[in-house]
PyMOL commands that place a pseudoatom at each C-alpha (Angstrom):
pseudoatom trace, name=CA, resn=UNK, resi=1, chain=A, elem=C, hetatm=0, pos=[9.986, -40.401, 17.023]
pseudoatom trace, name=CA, resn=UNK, resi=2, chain=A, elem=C, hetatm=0, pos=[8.019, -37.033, 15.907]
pseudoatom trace, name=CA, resn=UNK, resi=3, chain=A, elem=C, hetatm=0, pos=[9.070, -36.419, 12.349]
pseudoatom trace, name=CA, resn=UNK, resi=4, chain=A, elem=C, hetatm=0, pos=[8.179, -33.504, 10.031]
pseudoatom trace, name=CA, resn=UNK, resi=5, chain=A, elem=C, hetatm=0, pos=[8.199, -33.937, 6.461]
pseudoatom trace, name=CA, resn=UNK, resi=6, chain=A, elem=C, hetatm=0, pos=[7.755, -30.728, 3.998]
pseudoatom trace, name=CA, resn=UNK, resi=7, chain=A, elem=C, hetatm=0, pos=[6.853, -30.843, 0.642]
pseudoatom trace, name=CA, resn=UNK, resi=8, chain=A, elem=C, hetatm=0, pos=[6.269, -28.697, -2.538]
pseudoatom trace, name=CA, resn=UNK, resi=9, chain=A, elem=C, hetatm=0, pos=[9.167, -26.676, -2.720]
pseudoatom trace, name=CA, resn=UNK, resi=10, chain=A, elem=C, hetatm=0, pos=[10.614, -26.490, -6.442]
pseudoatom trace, name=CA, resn=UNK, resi=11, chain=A, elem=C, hetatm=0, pos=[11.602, -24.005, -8.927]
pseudoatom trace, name=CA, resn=UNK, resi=12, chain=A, elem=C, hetatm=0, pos=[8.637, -20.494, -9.913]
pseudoatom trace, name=CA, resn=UNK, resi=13, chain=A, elem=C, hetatm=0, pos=[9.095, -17.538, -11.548]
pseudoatom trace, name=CA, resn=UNK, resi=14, chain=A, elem=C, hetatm=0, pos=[8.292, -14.108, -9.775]
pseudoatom trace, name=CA, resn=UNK, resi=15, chain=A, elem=C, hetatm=0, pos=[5.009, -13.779, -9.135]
pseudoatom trace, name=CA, resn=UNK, resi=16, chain=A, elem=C, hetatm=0, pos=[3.894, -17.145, -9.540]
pseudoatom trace, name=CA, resn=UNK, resi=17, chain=A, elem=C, hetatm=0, pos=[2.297, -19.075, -6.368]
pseudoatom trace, name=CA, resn=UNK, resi=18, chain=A, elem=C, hetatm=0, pos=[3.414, -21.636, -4.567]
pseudoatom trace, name=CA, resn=UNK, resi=19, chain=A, elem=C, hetatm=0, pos=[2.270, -24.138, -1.582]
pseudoatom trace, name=CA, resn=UNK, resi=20, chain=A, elem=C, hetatm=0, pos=[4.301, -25.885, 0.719]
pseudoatom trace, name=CA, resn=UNK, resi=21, chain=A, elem=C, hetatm=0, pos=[3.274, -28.880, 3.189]
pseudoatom trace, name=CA, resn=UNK, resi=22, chain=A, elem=C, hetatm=0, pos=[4.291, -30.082, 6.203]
pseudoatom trace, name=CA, resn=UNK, resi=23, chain=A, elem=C, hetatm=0, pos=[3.222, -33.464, 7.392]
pseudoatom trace, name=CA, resn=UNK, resi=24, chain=A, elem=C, hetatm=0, pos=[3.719, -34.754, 10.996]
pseudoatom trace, name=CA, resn=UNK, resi=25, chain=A, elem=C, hetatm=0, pos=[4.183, -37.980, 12.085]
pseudoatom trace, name=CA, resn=UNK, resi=26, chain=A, elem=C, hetatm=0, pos=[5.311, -40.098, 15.285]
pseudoatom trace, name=CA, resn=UNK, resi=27, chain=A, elem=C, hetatm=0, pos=[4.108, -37.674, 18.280]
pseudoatom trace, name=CA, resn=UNK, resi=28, chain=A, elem=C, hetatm=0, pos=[0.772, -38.628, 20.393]
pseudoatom trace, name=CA, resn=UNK, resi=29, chain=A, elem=C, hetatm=0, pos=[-0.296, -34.654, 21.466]
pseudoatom trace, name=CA, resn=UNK, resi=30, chain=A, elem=C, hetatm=0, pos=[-1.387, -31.602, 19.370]
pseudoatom trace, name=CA, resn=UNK, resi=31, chain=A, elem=C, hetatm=0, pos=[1.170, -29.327, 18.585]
pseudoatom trace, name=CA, resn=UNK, resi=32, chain=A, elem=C, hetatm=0, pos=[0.476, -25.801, 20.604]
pseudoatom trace, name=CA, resn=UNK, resi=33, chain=A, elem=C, hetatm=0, pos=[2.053, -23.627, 17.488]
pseudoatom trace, name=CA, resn=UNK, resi=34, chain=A, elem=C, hetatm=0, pos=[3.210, -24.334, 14.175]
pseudoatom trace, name=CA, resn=UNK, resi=35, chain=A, elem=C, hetatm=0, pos=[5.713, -22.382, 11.873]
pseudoatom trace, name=CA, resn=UNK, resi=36, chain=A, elem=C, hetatm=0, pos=[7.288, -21.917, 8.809]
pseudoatom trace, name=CA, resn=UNK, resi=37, chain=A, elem=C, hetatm=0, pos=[11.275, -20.627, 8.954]
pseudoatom trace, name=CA, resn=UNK, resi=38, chain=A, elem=C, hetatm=0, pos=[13.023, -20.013, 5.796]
pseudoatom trace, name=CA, resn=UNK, resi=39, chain=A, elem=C, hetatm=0, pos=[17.107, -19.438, 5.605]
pseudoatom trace, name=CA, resn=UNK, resi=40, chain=A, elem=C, hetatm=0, pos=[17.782, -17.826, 2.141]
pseudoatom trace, name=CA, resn=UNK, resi=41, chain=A, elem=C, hetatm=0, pos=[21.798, -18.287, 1.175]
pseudoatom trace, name=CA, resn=UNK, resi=42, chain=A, elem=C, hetatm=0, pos=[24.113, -15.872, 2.972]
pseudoatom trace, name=CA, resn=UNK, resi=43, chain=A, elem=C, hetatm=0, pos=[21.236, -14.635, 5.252]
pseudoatom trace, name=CA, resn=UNK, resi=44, chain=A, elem=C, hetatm=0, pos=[20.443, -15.826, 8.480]
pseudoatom trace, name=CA, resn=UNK, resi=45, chain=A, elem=C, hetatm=0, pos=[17.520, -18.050, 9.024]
pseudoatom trace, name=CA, resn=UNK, resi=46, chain=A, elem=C, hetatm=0, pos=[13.785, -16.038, 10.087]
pseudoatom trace, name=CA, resn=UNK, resi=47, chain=A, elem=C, hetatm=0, pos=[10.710, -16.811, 10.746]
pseudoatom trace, name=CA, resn=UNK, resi=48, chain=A, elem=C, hetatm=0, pos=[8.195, -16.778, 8.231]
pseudoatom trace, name=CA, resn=UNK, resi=49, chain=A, elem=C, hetatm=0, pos=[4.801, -17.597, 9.049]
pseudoatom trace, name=CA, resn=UNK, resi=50, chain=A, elem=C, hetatm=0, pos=[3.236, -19.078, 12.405]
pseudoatom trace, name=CA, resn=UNK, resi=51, chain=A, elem=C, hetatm=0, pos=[0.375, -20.995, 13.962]
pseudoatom trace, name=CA, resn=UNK, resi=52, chain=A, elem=C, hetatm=0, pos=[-1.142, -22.296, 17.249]
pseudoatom trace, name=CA, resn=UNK, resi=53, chain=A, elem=C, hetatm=0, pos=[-3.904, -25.043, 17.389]
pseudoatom trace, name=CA, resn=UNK, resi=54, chain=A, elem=C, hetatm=0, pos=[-6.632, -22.730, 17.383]
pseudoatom trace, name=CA, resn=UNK, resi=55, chain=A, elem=C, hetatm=0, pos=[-5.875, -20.994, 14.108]
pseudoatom trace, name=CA, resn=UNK, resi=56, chain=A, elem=C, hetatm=0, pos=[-4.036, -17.543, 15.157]
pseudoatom trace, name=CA, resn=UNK, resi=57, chain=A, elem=C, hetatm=0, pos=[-1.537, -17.079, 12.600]
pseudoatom trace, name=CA, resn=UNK, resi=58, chain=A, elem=C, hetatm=0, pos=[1.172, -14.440, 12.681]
pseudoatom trace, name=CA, resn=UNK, resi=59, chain=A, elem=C, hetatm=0, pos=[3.173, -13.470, 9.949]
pseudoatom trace, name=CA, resn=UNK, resi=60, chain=A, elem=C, hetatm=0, pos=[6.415, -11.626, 9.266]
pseudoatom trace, name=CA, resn=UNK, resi=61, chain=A, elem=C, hetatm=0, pos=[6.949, -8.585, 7.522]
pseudoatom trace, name=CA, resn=UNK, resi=62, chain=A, elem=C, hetatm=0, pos=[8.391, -9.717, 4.200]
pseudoatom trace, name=CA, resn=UNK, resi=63, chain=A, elem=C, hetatm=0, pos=[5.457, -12.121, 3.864]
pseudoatom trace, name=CA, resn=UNK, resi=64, chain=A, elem=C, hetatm=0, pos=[2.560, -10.642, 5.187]
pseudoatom trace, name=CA, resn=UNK, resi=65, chain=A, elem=C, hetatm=0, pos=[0.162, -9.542, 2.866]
pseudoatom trace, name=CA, resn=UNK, resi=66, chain=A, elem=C, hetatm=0, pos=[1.442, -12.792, 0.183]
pseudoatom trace, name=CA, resn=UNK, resi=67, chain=A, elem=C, hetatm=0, pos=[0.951, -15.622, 2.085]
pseudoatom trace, name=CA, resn=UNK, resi=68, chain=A, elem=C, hetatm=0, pos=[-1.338, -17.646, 4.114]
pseudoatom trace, name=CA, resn=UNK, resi=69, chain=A, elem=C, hetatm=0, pos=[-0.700, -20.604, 6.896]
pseudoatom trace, name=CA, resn=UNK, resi=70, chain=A, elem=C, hetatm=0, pos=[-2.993, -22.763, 7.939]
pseudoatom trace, name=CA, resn=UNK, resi=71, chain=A, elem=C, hetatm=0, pos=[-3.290, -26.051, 8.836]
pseudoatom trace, name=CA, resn=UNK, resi=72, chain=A, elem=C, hetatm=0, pos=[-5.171, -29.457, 8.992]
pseudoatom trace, name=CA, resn=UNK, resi=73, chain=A, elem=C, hetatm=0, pos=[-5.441, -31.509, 11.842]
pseudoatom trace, name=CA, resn=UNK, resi=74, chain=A, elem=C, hetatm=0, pos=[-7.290, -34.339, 10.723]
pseudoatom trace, name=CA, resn=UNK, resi=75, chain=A, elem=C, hetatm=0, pos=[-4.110, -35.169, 8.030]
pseudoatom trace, name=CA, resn=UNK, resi=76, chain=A, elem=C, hetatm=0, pos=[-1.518, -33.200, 10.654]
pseudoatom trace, name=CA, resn=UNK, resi=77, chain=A, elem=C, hetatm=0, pos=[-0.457, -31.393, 8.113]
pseudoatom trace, name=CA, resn=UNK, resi=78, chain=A, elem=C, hetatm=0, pos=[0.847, -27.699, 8.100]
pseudoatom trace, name=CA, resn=UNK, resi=79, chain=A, elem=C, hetatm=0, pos=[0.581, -25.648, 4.930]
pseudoatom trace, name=CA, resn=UNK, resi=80, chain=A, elem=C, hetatm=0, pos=[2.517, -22.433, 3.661]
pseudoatom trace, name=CA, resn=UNK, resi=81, chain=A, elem=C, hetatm=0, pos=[0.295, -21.114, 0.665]
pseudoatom trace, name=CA, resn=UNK, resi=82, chain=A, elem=C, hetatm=0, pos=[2.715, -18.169, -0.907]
pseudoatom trace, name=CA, resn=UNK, resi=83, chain=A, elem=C, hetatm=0, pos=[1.620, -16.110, -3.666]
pseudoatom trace, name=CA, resn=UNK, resi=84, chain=A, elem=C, hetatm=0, pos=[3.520, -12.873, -5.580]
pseudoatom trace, name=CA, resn=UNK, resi=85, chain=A, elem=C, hetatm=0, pos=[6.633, -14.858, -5.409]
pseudoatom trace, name=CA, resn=UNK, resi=86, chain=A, elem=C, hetatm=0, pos=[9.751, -12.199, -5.443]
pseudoatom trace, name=CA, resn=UNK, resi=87, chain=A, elem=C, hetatm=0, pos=[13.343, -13.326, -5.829]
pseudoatom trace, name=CA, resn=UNK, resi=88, chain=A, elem=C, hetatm=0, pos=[14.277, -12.667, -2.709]
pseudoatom trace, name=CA, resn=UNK, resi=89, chain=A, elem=C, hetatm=0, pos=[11.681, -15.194, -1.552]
pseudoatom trace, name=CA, resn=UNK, resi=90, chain=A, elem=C, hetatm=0, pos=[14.440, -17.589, -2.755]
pseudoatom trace, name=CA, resn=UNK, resi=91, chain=A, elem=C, hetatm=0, pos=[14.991, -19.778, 0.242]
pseudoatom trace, name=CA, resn=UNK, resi=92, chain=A, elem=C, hetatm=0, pos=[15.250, -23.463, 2.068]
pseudoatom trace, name=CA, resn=UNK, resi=93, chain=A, elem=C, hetatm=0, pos=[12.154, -23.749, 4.024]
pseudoatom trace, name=CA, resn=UNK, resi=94, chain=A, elem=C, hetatm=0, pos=[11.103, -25.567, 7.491]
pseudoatom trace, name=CA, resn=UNK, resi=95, chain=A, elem=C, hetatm=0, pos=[8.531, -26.733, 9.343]
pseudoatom trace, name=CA, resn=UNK, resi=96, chain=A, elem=C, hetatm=0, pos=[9.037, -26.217, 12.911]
pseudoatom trace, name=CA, resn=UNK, resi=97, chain=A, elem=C, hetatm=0, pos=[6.537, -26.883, 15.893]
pseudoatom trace, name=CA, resn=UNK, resi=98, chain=A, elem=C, hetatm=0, pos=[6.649, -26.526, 19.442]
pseudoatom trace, name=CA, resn=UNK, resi=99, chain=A, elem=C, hetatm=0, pos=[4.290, -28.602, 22.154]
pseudoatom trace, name=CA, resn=UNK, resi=100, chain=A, elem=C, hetatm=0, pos=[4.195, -25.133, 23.951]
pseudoatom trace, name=CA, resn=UNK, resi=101, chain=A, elem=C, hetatm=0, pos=[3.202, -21.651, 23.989]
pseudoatom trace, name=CA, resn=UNK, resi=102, chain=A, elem=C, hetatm=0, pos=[6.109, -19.669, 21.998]
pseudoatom trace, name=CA, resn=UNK, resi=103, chain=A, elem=C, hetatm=0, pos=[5.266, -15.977, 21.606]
pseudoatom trace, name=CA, resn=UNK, resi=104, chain=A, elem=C, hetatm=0, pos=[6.671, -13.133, 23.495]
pseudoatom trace, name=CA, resn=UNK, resi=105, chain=A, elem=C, hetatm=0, pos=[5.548, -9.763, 23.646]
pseudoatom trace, name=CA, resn=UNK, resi=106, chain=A, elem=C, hetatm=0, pos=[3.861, -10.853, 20.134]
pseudoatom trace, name=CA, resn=UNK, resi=107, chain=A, elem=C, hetatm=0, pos=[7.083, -12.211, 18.803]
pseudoatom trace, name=CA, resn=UNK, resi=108, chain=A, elem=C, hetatm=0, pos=[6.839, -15.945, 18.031]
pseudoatom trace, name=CA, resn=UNK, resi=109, chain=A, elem=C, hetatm=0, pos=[9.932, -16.243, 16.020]
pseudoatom trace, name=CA, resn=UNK, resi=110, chain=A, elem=C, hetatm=0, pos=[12.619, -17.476, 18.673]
pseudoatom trace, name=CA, resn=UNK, resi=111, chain=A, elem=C, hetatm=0, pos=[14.229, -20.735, 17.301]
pseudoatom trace, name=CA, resn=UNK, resi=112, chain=A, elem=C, hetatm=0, pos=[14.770, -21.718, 20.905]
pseudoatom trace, name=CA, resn=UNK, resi=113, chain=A, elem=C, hetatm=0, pos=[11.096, -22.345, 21.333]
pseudoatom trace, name=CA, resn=UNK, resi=114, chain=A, elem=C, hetatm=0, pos=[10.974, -24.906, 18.562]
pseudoatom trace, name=CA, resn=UNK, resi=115, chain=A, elem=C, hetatm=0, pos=[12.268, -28.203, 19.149]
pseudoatom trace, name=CA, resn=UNK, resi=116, chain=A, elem=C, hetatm=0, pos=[11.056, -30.372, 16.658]
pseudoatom trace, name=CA, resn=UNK, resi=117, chain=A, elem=C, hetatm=0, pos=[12.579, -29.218, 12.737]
pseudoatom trace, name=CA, resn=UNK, resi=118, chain=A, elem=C, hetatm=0, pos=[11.833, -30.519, 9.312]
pseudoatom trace, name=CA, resn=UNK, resi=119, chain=A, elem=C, hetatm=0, pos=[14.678, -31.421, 6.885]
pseudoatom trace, name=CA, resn=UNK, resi=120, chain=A, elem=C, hetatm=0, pos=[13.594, -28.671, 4.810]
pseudoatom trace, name=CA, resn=UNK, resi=121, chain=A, elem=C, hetatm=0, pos=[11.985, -27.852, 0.991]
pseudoatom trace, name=CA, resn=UNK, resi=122, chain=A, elem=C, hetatm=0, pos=[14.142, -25.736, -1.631]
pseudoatom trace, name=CA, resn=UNK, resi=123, chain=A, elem=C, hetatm=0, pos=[11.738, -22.804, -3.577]
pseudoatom trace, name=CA, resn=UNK, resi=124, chain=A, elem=C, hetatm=0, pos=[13.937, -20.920, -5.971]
pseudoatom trace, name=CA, resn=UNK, resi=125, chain=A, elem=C, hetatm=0, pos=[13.105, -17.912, -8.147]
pseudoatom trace, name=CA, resn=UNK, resi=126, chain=A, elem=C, hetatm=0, pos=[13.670, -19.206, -11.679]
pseudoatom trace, name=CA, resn=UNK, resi=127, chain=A, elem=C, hetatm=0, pos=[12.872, -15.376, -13.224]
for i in range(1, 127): cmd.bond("trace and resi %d" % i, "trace and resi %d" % (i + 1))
show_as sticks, trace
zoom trace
């Protein structure tokens, strides 16, 4: 059973840095893309941060600029490196991934496309 397992959420004041993992287990092929969502309390759930197996990353708006996704496929691990932390960065994040291509017209944020969801790590502003 494919599993993803994040990691390094916890609790950083603004501006402070912060890097989350993903770690993949159970599946037998290469993920196509990779992504980070985030759901902050009270908001809907967006995409933060994506990937595909050849190291294009796309990034949203609020993020872009702050943070960096990358990814190793030795370990199968997927990594969310966020820096200049903000409050409203305050959020439950997931690792998502997809066997397929997911962009459209150079959106790759569609949950639809992601079948495969981690449980989720907490980062909280603790300003």
């Amino acid at each position: 059973q494919e599993q993803l397992a994040e990691s390094g959420g916890g609790s950083v004041q603004a501006g402070g840095s912060l890097r989350l993992s993903c770690a993949a287990s159970g599946y037998t092929y290469s993920y196509y893309y990779m992504a980070w969502f985030r759901q902050a309390p009270g908001k809907e759930r967006e995409g933060v941060a994506a990937i595909d197996r050849d190291g294009s990353a796309t990034y949203a708006d609020s993020v872009k600029g702050r943070s960096t996704i990358s990814q190793d496929n030795a370990k199968k691990t997927l990594y969310l490196q966020m820096n200049s932390l903000k409050p409203e960065d305050t959020a439950m994040y997931y690792c998502v991934a997809s066997p397929n291509r997911v962009c459209s017209g150079g959106y790759c944020f569609s949950e639809e496309n992601f079948a495969t969801w981690g449980q989720g790590t907490q980062v909280t502003d603790s300003s």
